[in-house]
C-alpha positions, -999 to 999 in steps of 0.1 A, spaced: 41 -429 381 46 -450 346 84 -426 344 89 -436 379 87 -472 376 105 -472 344 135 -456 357 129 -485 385 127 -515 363 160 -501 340 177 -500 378 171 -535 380 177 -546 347 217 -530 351 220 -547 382 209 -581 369 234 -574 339 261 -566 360 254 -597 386 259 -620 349 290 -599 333 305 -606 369 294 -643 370 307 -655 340 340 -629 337 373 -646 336 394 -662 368 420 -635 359 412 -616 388 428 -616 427 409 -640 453 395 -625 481 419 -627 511 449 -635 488 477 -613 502 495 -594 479 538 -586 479 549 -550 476 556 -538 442 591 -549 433 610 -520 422 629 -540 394 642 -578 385 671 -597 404 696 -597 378 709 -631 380 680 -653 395 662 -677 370 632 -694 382 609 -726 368 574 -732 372 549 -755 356 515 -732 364 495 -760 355 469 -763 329 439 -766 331 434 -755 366 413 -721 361 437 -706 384 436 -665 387 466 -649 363 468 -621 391 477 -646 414 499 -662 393 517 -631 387 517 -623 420 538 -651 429 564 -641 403 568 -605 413 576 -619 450 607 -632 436 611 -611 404 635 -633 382 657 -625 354 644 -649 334 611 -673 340 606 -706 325 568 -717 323 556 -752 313 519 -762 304 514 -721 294 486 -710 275 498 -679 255 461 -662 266 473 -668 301 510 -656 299 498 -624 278 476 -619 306 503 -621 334 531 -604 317 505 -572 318 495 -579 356 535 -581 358 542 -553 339 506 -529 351 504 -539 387 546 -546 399 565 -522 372 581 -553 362 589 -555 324 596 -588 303 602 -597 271 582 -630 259 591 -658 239 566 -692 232 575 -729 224 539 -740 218 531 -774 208 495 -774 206 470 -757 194 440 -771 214 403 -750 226 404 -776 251 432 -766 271 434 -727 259 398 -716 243 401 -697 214 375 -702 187 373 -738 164 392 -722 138 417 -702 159 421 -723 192 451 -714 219 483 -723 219 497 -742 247 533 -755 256 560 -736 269 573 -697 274 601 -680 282 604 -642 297 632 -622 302 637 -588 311 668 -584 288 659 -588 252 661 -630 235 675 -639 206 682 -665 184 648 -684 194 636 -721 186 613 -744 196 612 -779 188 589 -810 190 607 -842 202 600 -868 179 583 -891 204 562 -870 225 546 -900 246 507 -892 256 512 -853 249 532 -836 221 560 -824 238 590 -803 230 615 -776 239 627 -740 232 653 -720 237 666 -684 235 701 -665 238 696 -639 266 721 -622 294 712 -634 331 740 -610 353 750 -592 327 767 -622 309 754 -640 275 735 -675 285 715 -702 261 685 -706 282 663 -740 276 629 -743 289 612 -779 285 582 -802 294 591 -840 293 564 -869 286 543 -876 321 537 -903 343 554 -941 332 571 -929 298 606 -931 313 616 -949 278 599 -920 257 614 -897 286 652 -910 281 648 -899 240 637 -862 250 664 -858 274 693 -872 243 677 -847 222 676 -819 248 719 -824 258 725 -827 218 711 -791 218 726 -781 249 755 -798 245 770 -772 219 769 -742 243 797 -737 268 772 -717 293 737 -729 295 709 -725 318 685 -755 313 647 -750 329 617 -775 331 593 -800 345 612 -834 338 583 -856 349 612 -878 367 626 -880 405 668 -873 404 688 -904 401 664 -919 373 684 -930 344 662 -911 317 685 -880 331 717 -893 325 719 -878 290 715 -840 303 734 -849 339 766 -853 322 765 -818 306 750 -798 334 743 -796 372 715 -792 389 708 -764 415 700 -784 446 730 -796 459 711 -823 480 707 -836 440 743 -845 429 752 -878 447 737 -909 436 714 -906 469 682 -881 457 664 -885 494 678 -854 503 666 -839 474 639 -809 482 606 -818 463 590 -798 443 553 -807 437 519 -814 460 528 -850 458 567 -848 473 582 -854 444 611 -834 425 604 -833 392 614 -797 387 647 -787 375 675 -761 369 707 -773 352 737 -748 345 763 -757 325 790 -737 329 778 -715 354 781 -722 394 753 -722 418 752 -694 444 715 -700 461 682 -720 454 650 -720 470 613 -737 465 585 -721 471 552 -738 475 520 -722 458 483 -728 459 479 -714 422 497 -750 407 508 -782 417 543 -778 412 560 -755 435 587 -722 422 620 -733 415 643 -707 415 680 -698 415 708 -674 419 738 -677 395 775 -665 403 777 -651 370 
């Protein structure tokens, strides 16, 4: 009887164990009734895409990945990106759709608030760039005023079609910073400004027509044709709120599609776009 209920009570102490392990795991895995794309067989080789996946959110990586692999872009431009977090969906990527990408960071913070990590080695959080073709030539900046939030930018030399490209990725200052917002954007085109073809990515924290994006909309267009007149109403929004604050600018290269696709996993919706390269 006593070897009986012993092997009863170690029963119930690995289910207890397991119920806690399961409790406190992380939100990296797929929520229940979340429908899930086929596996893409490989990248579209001249779509780009944008998306702030917001932070913090506790949003499922799997999810999040999910979500890419749908559209499967060249390159991918995250803002407010943990490096935990993109490490984490570059394997559900990589493991779960075959899709393979190269990975390069901009952080600006180092913060266990907003990543975790431990006090003496918290996470780093700002912006990323993957690519299935190989970057080069990386660098990543801190503008000199970053309002409320260090902000900043990076950017990498890549191929997007087949063709060479500077690719930018950047988060600008938030809410009523336009003045802080109209410095970023005069060091942003400096940068950009010295490349003949340039794809520029990011959450510009402003509506079209705003005068803090006149520095970067006289080098480069943006995507959404409904954008380029001095009326932005027909501009397609690109966050919960109905705003666009979303943007891809080419310089250089022409437009062939875009498209926005809203997503319970952030409050900014996918931006993507297909180049004529």
């Amino acid at each position: 009887m006593r070897g009986r209920n012993t092997w009863l009570f170690a029963g119930a102490l690995a289910v207890a164990c397991l119920l806690i392990v399961g409790r406190n795991a992380p939100n990296d895995g797929p929520v229940a009734g979340t429908p899930r794309v086929a596996a893409v067989k490989d990248v579209v080789p001249n779509r780009v895409m944008t998306w702030n996946i917001c932070n913090p959110c506790d949003k499922s990586n799997a999810d999040r990945a999910a979500e890419i692999a749908a559209y499967a872009p060249q390159v991918i431009g995250l803002q407010e990106a943990c490096v935990r977090d993109v490490e984490k969906i570059r394997d559900h990527l990589k493991g779960v759709y075959g899709l393979v990408y190269h990975v390069e960071y901009g952080s600006v913070l180092h913060d266990r608030g907003r990543c975790g990590g431990w006090p003496w080695n918290p996470g780093a959080f700002g912006q990323a760039l993957l690519s299935a073709a190989p970057m080069t030539d990386r660098v990543s900046v801190e503008y000199p005023d970053g309002g409320s939030e260090d902000r900043g930018y990076m950017a990498v030399t890549t191929t997007v079609g087949g063709r060479s490209v500077r690719v930018f990725n950047t988060h600008l200052a938030q809410r009523r910073q336009e003045a802080v917002r109209a410095g970023q954007t005069a060091v942003l085109a400096a940068a950009v400004a010295r490349y003949d073809r340039a794809v520029v990515l990011g959450d510009f924290n402003a509506v079209p027509g705003t005068p803090e994006l006149d520095p970067l909309g006289e080098l480069a267009a943006d995507v959404d044709p409904g954008c380029r007149s001095s009326s932005a109403g027909t501009c397609e929004p690109t966050t919960d709120w109905e705003s666009k604050f979303d943007y891809v600018f080419l310089r250089g290269i022409a437009p062939l599609r875009h498209r926005v696709h809203p997503t319970p996993y952030s409050d900014h919706h996918l931006l993507l776009a297909d180049l004529r390269t």
